[in-house]
N, C-alpha and C positions, 0 to 999 in steps of 0.2 A: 754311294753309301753302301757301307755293309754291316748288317748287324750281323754282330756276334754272340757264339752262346755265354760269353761272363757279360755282356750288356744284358741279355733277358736274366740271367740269375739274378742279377744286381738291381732289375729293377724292384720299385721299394711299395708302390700299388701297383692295382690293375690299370689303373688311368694310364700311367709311364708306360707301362709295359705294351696298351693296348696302342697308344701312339708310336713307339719303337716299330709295333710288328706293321702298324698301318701305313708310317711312313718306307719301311723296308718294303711293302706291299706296293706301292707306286712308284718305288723307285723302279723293283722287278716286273710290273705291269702298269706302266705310266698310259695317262690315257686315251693316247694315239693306238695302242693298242687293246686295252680293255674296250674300246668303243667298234673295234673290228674282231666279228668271232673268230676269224679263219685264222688273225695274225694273236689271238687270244691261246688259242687251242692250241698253235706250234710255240707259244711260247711255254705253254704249260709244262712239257716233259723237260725244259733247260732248268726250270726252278728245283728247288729244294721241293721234297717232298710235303712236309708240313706247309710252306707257305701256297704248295700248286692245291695242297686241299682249303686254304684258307681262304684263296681266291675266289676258288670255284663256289663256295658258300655266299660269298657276298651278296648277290642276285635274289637268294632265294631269305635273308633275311630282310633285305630291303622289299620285298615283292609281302612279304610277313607283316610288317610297318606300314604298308601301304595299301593292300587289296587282301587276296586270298591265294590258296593251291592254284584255284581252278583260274586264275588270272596268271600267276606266274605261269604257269605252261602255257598261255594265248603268249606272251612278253617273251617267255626265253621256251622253243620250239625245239632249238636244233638238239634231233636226241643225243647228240656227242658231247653238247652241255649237259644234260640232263644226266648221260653215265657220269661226266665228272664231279656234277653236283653230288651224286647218290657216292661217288668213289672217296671224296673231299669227306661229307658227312663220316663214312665209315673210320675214315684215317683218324680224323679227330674223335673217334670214343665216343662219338653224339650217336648211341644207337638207339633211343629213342624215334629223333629228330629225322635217324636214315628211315627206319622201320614206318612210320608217316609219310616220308617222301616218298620210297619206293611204293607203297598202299596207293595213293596218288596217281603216279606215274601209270600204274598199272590200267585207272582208270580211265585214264587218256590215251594213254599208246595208242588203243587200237584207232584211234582217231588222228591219231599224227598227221595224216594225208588231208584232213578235213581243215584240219588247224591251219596246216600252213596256205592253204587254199584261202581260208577267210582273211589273210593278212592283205590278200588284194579284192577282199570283196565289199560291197558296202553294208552286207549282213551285221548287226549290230553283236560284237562277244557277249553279252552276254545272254540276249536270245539263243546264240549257235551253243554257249553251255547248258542253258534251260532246253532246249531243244532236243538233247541227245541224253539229258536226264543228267549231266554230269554233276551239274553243281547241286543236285540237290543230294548224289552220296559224296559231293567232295564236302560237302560243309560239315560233319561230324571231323574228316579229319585234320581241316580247317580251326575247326576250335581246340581239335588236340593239340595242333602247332602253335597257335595263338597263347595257350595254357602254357605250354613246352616254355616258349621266348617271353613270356613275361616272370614264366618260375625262374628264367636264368638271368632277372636283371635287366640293368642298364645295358648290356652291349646284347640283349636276345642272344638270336645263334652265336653272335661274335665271341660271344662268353665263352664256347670251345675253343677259339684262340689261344685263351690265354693258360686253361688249363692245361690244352696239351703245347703250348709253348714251354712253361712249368715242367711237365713233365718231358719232353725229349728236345732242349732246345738244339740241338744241331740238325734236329731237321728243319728246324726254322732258319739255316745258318748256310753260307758256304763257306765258311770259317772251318777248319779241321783243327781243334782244339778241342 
């Protein structure tokens, strides 16, 4: 499959549109690879600009839908994700959405070594973020986020897809038209 940018102009809602960019989304990151970071990460720089930031968002709105900040970074650790989340975020004009994330990130970094420690330990996550006092400044901007992906709708963060698909579809494209 390849979408193209007269396929995103022509699409006629967001629904068309966001299915176009999802299923171009799996075709470019089908998920033999989305389920492997190392083979996720080298695939990143082959994609189109727009869709390697729209990838890299996925995660962090399904972790939105699901838990919090301070659980997404316990779930997705490797900070190579984490730049390309904050890099994705920026691409897409979500500077809000970046400005909360990186706030976040900030909070954890210093613990990165801690984190990925507890992945083989039997230490309960959310003890080890009560423990180090995280979750209790990540929750202010937990609610900002939460606030953020319900102001933008049905697709939360996805809702940057479509607007900056809209606005520069050939970075959504390997189409040269």
């Amino acid at each position: 499959m390849s979408l193209t940018s007269a396929a995103i102009q022509s699409a006629a809602s967001d629904d068309e549109l966001f299915n176009l960019l999802s299923n171009e989304l799996s075709w470019v990151f089908p998920p033999e690879i989305q389920d492997d970071p190392e083979r996720f990460l080298a695939a990143l720089p082959k994609a189109p600009r727009g869709l390697r930031a729209m990838a890299t968002i996925h995660a962090l709105d399904v972790s939105m839908s699901l838990d919090d900040l301070g659980w997404h970074f316990l779930n997705n650790n490797d900070e190579r994700l984490i730049q390309e989340t904050a890099m994705g975020l920026q691409e897409l004009e979500a500077k809000e959405a970046a400005d909360i994330f990186l706030s976040a990130w900030a909070l954890v970094k210093p613990h990165m070594q801690d984190i990925e420690r507890l992945q083989s330990s039997a230490e309960e996550p959310q003890d080890f973020l009560d423990s180090f006092g995280i979750q209790e400044k990540m929750d202010p901007l937990s609610e900002r986020m939460w606030a953020l992906c319900e102001s933008c709708g049905q697709f939360g963060l996805m809702s940057y897809w479509l607007s900056y698909a809209r606005k520069h579809p050939a970075n959504c494209t390997t189409d040269k038209h």
